[in-house]
Structures are given as C-alpha cells and as structure tokens.
N, C-alpha and C positions, 0 to 999 in steps of 0.2 A: 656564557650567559644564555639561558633558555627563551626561546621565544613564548611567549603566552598565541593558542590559537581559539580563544573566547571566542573572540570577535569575527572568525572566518566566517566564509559562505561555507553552507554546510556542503556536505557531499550530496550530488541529485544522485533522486536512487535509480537511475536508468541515463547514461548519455547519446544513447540512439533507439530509433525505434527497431523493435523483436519483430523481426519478420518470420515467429513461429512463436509457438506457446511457453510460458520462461513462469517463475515465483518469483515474488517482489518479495523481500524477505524487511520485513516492518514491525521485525520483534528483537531490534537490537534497543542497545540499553537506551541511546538518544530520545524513543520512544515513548518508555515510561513515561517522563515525566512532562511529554509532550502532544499532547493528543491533534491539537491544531496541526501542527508538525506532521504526524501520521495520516491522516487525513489527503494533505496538499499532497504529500509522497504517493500517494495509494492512487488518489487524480491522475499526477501525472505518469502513472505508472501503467493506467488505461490508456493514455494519452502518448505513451510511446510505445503501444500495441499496435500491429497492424489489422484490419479487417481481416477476419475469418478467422483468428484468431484469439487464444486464453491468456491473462494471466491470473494466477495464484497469486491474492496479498496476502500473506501472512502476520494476521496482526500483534500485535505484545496485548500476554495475557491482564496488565494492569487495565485496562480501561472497558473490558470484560465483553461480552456477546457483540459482534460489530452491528448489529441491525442495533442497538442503543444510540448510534453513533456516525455511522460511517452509508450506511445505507442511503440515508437521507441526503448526502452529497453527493453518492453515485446517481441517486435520480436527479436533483438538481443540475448539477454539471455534466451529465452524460449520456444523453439522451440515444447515442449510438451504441449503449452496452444493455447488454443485461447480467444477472448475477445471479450466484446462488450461493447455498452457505452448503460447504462441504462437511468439516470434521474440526475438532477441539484437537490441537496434538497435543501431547504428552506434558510438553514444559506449561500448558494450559493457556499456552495462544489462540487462534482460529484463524482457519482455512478461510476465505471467500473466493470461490473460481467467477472474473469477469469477464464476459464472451463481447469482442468487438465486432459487430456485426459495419 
C-alpha cells in the first residue's frame, strides 16, 4: 500500500543558517504553481543567511521577472538585506543575489 504525501510539511529550503554565500534554488517544479510558496522559501532563505553575506534565489521562470513579485516582500520583510537582479538563466528562471548586511 502506498502512502499518499499531499498532506506533508513541505520541505524548508534551508535547515540551518549559511555561514557563507549558497543559491536557494526556487525553480523546482513545487514552484510553478505556487508563487505564495516561492516567495515564503526565498524569505526564509535570507533569513537563514548570515551577516556579510549572499544568497542567490533562483526563481521558476513561470511567474516571470521577480521585481513583479518578490521584491516587494524583500523590502517588506527585510529590512537587513539588500538586493539586486543579476541574470535570466537559460531554462528562463532569474537570478536575484540578496546581500545580508
């Protein structure tokens, strides 16, 4: 008999904080069709950054440019980062490097 895992706690996408500079990779399939989801992950994905340094979120190219989107939360919620938009990769995701100051 198969278990059904609908109903799990998803995976966090970090379970300690990087005490150096890492990519949150936020362009798996879970993503698509979940932008609230990407969003929270990307949060806490600054959130388990140390001071002085970067991470790289990597977003899914479905939900398209992250400043439509995701910006707005990083200033909101995070008042000890800054950000910048680096590059579109290839499969048509986008880079966002967030610096923990």
């Amino acid at each position: 008999m198969s278990q059904s895992h609908d109903h799990a706690e998803p995976e966090p996408i970090t379970d300690h904080v990087h005490r150096n500079s890492w990519s949150a990779n936020l362009e798996r399939p879970r993503y698509a069709a979940d932008r609230d989801r990407l969003v929270a992950d990307a949060v806490e994905a600054v959130e388990h950054t140390a001071a002085g340094y970067h991470v790289n979120l990597v977003t899914h190219a479905a939900h398209g440019h992250p400043e439509t989107y995701l910006y707005a939360a990083l200033d909101e919620r995070l008042a000890e980062a800054s950000y910048e938009y680096v590059e579109q990769c290839g499969c048509g995701g986008h880079v966002t490097r967030v610096h923990v100051e």
